[in-house]
C-alpha positions as CSV (number, residue, x, y, z in Angstrom):
1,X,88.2,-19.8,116.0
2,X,87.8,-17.0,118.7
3,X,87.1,-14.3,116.1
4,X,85.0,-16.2,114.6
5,X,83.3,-17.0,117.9
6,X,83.6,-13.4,119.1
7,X,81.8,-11.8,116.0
8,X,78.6,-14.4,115.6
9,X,78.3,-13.9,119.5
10,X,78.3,-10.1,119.2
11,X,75.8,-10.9,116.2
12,X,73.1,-12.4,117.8
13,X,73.9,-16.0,117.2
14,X,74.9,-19.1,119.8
15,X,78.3,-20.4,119.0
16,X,79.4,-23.9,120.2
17,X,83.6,-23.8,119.3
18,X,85.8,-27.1,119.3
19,X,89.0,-26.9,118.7
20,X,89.4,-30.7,117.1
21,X,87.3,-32.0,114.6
22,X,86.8,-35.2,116.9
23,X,85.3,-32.4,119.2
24,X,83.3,-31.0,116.7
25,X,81.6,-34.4,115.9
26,X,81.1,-35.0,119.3
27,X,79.3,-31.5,120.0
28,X,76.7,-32.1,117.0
29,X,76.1,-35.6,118.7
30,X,74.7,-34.0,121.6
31,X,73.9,-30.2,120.7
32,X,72.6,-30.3,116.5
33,X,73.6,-27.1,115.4
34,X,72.1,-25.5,112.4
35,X,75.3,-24.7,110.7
36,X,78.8,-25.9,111.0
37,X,81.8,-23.7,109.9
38,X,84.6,-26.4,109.5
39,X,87.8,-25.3,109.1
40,X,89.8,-27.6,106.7
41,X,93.0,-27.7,108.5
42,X,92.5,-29.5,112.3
43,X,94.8,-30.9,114.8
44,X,93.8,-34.8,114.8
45,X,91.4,-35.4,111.9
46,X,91.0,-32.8,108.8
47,X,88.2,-30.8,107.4
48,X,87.0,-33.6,105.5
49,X,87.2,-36.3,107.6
50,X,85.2,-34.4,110.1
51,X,82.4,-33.6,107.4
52,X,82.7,-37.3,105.9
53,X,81.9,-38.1,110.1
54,X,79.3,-35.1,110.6
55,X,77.5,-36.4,107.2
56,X,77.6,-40.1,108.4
57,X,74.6,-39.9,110.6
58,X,75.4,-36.9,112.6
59,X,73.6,-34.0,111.4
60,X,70.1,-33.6,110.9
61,X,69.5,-33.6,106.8
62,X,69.6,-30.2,105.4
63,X,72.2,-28.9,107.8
64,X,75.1,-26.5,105.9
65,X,78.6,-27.3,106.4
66,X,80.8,-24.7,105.0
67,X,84.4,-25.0,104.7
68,X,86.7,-21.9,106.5
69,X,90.4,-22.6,105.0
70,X,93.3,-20.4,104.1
71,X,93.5,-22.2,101.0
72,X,92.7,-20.1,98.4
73,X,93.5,-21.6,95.5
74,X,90.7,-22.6,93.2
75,X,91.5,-26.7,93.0
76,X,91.2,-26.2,97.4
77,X,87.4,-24.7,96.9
78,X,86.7,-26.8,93.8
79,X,87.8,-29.8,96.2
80,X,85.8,-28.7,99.3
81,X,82.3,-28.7,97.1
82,X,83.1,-31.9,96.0
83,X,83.8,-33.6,99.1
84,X,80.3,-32.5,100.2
85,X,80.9,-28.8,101.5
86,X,78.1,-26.9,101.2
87,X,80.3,-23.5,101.0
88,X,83.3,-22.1,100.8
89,X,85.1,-19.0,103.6
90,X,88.8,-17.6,103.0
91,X,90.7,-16.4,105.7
92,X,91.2,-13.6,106.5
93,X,87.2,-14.0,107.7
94,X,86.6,-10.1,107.2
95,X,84.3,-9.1,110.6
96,X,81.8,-7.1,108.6
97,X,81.1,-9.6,106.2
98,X,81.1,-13.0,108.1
99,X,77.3,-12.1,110.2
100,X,75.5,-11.8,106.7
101,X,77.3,-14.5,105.2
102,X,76.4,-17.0,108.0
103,X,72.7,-15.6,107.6
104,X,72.7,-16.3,104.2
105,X,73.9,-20.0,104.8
106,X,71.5,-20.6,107.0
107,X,68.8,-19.6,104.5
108,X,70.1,-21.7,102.4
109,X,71.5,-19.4,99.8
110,X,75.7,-18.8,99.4
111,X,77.1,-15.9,100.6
């Protein structure tokens, strides 16, 4: 979460961080963000429970919610997209990469 954080900040972009999914859902309630980088694995609720709540009402339509997971294995990715992901990020989340691949989501493209 902090690296994360760190590197959009010193990219440019305003970063809202929770540390919980519930906080998460409550932080789009009152701040819409334009993207949400969910990790999948959350103290309290999951990944997916949190999209299945950001989706119910939450977000504004068209907003990208991409998962961030160490799970690498292809039936982890091939079950984030079809739970409603919008993308897919494996740790390690390389620095150099992650400021272009957050652009990209946000033009609606993969990265």
């Amino acid at each position: 979460l902090k690296l994360v954080r760190d590197v959009l900040e010193h990219a440019g972009y305003d970063v809202t961080a929770a540390a919980t999914g519930e906080l998460g859902v409550a932080s789009a309630v009152s701040e819409p963000p334009d993207l949400v980088l969910l990790d999948l694995q959350l103290p309290g609720i999951d990944g997916h429970e949190t999209l299945r709540r950001l989706r119910d009402g939450v977000l504004p339509d068209g907003v990208p919610v991409v998962a961030v997971t160490a799970l690498a294995m292809a039936e982890d990715r091939d079950r984030a997209r079809s739970t409603g992901f919008d993308g897919y990020l494996e740790k390690p989340i390389s620095a150099r990469s992650l400021p272009g691949q957050v652009e990209r989501f946000l033009a609606g493209g993969a990265p």
